[in-house]
ZAROVO-979061 format. One record per residue: x, y, z of N, C-alpha, C in turn. Coordinates in steps of 0.05 Angstrom, whole numbers, padded with zeros to 5 digits, always signed. Example, Ala and Ser with C-alpha at 12.3 -4.5 7.8 and 13.67 -1.06 7.14 Angstrom:
BEGIN
+00264-00114+00156+00246-00090+00156+00264-00066+00156
+00257-00045+00142+00273-00021+00143+00258+00001+00157
//
This chain:
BEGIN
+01085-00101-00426+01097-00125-00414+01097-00121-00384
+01089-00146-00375+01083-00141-00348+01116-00136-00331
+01113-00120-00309+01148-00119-00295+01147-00153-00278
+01166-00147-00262+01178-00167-00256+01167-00169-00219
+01161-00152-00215+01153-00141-00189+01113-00156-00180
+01110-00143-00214+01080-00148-00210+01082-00187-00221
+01093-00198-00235+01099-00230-00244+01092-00248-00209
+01116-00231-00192+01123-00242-00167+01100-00237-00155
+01078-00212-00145+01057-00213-00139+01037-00240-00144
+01039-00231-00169+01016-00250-00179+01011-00277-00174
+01042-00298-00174+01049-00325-00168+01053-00321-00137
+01053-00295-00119+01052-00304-00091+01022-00302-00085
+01008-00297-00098+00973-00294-00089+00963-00315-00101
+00979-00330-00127+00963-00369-00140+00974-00381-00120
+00996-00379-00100+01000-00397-00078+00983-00396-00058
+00977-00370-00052+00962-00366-00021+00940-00374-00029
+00921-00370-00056+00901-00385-00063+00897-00414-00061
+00920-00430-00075+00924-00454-00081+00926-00468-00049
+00941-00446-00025+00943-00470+00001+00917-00464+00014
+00910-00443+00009+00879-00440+00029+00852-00465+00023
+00861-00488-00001+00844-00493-00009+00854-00523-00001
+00829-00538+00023+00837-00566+00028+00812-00593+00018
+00820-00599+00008+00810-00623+00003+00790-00632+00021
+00769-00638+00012+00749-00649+00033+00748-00677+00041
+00748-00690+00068+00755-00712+00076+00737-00722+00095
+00709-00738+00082+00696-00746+00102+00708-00762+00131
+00690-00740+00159+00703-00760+00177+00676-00773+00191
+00653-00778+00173+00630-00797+00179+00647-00827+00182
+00639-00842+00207+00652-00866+00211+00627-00891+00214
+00627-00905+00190+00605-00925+00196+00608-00930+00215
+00573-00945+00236+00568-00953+00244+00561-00974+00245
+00560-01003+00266+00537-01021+00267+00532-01024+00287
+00514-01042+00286+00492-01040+00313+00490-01070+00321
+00499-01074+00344+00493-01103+00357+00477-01104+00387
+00458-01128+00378+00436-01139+00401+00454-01152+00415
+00452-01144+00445+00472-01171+00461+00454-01175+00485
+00450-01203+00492+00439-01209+00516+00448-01219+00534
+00455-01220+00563+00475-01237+00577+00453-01243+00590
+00469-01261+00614+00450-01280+00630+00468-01281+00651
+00472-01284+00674+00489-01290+00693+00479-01283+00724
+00490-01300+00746+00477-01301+00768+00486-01275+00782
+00459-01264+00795+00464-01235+00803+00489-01230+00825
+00496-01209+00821+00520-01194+00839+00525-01164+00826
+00541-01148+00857+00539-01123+00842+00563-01120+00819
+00554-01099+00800+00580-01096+00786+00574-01104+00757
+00554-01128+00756+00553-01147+00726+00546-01119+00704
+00529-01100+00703+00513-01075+00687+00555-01062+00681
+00561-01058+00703+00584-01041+00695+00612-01057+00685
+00607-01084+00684+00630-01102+00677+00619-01099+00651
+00590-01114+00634+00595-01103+00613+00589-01086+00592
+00583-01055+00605+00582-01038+00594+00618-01028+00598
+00631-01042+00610+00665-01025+00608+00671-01050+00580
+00670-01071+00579+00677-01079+00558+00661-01070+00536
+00639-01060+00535+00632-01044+00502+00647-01026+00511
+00650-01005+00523+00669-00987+00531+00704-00991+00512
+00712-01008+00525+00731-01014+00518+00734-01012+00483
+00714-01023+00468+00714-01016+00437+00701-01000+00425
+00697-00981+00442+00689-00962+00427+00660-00956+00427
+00642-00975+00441+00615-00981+00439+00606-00962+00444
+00581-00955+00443+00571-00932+00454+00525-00947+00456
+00530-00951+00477+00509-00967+00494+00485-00947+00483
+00459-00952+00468+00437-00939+00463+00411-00939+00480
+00417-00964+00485+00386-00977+00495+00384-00997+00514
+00382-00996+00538+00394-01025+00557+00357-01037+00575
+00358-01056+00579+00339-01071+00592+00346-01091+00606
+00343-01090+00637+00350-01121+00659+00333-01117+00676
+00338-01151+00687+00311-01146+00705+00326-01165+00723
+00312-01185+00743+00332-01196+00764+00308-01216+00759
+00306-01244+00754+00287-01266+00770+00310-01292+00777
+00292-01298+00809+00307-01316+00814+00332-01324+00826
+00347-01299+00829+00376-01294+00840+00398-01294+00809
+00378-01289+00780+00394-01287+00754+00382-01263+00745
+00409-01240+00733+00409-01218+00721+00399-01235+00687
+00383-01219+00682+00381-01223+00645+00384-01187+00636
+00401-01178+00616+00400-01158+00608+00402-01161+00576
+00391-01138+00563+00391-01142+00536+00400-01108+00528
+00416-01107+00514+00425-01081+00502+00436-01069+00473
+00423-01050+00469+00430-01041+00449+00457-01025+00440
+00479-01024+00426+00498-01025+00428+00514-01017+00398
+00525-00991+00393+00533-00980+00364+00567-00991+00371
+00583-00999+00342+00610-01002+00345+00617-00990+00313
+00651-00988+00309+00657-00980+00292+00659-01009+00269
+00661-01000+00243+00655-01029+00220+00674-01047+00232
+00699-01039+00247+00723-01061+00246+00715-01080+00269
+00697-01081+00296+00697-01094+00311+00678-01120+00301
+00678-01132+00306+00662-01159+00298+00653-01169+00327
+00634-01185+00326+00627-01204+00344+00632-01221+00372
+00662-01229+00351+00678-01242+00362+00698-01225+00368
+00706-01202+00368+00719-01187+00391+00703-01177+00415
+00670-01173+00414+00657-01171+00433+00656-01191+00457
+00647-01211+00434+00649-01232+00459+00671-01241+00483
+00696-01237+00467+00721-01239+00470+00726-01221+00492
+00713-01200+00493+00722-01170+00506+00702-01184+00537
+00683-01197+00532+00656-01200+00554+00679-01213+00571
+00698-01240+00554+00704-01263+00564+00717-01256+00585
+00735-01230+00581+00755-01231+00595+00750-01222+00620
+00720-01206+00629+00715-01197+00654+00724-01211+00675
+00733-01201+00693+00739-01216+00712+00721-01232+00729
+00708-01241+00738+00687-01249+00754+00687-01277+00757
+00669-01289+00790+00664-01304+00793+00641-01329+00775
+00626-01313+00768+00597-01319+00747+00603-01319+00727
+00593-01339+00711+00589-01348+00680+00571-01336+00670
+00589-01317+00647+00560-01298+00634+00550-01317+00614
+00533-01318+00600+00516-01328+00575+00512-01307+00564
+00533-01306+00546+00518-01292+00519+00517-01287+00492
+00487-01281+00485+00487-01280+00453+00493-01258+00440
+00490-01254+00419+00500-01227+00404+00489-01226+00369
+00468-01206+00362+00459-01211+00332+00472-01186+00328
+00481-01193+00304+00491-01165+00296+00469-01156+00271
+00467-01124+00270+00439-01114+00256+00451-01111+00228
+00443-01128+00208+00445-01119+00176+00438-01098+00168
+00460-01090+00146+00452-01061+00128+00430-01066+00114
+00415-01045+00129+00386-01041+00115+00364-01043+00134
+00372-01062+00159+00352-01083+00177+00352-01049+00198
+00321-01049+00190+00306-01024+00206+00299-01030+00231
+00311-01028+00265+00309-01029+00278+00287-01007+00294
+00266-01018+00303+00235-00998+00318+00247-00990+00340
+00233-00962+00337+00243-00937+00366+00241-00961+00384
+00265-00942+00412+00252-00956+00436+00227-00954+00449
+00225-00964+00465+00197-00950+00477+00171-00969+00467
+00154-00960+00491+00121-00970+00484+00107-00958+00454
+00093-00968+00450+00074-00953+00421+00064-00930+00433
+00048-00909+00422+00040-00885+00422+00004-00901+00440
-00005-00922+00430-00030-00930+00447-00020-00954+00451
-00021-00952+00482-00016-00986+00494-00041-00977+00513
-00047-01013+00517-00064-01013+00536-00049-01034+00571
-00062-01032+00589-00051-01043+00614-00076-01063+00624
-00069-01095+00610-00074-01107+00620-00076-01120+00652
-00090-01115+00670-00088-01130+00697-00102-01156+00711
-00092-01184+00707-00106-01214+00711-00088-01220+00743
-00123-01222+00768-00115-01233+00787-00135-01248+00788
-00118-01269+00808-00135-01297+00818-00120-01322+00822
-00128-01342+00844-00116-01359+00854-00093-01377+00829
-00071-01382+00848-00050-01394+00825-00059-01419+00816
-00052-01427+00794-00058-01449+00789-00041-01450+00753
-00034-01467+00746-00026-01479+00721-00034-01470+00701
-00023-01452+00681-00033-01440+00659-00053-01417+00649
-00056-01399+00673-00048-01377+00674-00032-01361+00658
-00011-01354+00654+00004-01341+00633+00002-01351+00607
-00008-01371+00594-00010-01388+00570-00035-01382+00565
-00065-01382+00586-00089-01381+00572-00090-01348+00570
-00079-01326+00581-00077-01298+00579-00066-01291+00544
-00046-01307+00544-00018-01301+00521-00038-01310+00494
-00056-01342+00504-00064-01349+00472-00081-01332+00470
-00099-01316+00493-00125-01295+00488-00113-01270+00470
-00088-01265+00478-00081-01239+00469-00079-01244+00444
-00059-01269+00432-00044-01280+00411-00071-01291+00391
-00097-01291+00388-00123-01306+00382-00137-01278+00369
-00137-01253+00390-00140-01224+00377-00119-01212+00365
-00098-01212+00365-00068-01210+00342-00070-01172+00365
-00066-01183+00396-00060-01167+00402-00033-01174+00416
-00018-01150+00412+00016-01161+00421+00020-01154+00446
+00038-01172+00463+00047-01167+00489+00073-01152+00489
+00069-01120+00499+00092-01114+00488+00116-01122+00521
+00105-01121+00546+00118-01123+00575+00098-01133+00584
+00116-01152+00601+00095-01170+00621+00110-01175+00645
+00092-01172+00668+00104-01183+00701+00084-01193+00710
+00103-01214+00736+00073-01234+00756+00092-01229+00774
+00069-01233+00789+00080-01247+00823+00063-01264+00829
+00067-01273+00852+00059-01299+00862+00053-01282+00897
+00036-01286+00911+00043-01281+00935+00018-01290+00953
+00018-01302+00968-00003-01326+00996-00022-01335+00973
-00015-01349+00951-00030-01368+00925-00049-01349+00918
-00030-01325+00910-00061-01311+00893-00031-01295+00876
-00036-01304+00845-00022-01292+00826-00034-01265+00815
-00017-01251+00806-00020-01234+00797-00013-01228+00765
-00025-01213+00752-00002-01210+00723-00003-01177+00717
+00009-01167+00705+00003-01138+00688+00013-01141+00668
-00002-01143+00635+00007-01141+00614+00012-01112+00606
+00033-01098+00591+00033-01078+00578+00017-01094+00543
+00007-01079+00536-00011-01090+00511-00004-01063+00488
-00002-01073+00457+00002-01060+00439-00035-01060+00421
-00038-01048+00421-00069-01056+00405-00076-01052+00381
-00051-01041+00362-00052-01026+00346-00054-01037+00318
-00060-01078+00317-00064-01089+00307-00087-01103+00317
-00105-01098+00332-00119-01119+00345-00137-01117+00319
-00159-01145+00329-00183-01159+00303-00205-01144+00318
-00199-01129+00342-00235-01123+00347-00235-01097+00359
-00248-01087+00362-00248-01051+00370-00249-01065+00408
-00236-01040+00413-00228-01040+00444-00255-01057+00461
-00286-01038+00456-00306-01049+00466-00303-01080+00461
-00311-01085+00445-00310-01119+00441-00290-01140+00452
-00269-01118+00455-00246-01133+00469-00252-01141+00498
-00257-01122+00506-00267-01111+00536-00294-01137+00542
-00309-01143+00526-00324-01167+00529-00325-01193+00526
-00299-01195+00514-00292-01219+00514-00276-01224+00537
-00265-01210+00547-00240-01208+00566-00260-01214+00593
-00272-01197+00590-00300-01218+00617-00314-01242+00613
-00312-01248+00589-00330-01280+00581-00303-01295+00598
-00274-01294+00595-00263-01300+00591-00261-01302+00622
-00261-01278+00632-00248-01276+00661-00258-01293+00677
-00294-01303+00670-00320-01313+00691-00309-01341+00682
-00305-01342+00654-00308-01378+00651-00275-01385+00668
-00259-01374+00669-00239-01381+00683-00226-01377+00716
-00246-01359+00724-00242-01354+00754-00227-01333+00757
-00220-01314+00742-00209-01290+00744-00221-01266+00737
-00198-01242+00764-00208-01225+00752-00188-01207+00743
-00200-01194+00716-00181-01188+00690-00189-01153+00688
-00180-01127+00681-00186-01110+00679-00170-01095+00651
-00173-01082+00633-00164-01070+00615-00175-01042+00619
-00146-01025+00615-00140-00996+00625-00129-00988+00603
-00130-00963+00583-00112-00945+00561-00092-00928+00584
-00059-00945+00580-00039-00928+00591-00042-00904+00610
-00053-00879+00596-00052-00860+00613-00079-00862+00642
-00095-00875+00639-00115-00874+00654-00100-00890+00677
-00088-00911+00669-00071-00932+00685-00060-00916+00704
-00038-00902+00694-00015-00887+00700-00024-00867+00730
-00050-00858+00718-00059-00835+00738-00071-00852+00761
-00089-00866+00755-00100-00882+00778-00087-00895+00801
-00064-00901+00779-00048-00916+00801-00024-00900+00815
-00015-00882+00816-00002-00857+00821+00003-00858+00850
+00021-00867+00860+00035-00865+00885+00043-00844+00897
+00029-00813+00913+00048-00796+00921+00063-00803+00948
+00083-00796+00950+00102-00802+00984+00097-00776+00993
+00101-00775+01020+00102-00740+01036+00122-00755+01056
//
């Protein structure tokens, strides 16, 4: 028979066993992911007004894009929150910024399941470049050429400057209908019958050529 000494052992070592042992408690906290775009007339401050309101809930900013035309900020950003914020506390949160300017903005929120593409350019882009005197439809006969080869525009800029436009397409090719060469010849049929001149560059060749050093 066991003593009474060793009983007390025994039930003080099923305790120290029994508290050393905790329950496991996920602290994974869903996520979701909302697109938001604002719009509003430029001044400083608009980038940090509302990145403090995602701030404010918790947001945590992934992916941001603005540009300025015109004397109007357009930004578009990518943006993680916890399950409880909704939409309409975002918006709500934008509203309250203080400011002179009327923001515009939208907001999609990303469905479970809805696979959102890296940021960033594709792995092969090409660098479209169309100059030549301004004139009307310009950006439309470039866009249906691209949109006709099921080649995608992934970034695009112009200027305008003493009536001679400029454009630079960033280009995705990775669907196009015709191998690069063939592209490359149509893009001159294209350039002569329209009065422009058009050049197609693969990214890195771009990149180096055009390479700015300062001293």
């Amino acid at each position: 028979m066991a003593s009474s000494a060793n009983v007390q052992r025994t039930n003080s070592q099923q305790r120290k066993n029994t508290q050393s042992i905790t329950p496991y408690r996920s602290t994974t906290t869903m996520k979701k992911q909302m697109i938001i775009s604002v719009m509003s007339k430029d001044r400083p401050g608009i980038i940090a007004s509302i990145t403090g309101a995602i701030y404010q809930l918790g947001g945590d900013v992934a992916d941001l894009n603005q540009t300025v035309l015109c004397g109007y900020l357009t930004m578009i950003l990518n943006a993680s929150f916890d399950e409880e914020v909704t939409k309409e506390d975002l918006r709500a949160a934008i509203s309250h910024v203080k400011t002179e300017c009327t923001f515009e903005v939208s907001i999609k929120e990303i469905q479970p399941g809805e696979q959102l593409e890296a940021a960033g350019p594709p792995k092969e882009t090409y660098i479209l470049t169309v100059q030549g005197p301004n004139k009307a439809g310009i950006v439309h006969g470039i866009s249906l050429f691209c949109s006709e080869h099921n080649v995608n525009i992934f970034d695009l800029a112009t200027t305008l400057q003493d009536d001679q436009y400029t454009m630079a397409l960033q280009l995705d090719l990775q669907k196009c209908s015709c191998e690069i060469e063939e592209l490359q010849h149509k893009l001159d049929a294209y350039s002569t019958a329209n009065g422009l001149t058009v050049m197609i560059q693969h990214n890195d060749i771009f990149q180096v050529t055009n390479e700015i050093t300062l001293h």
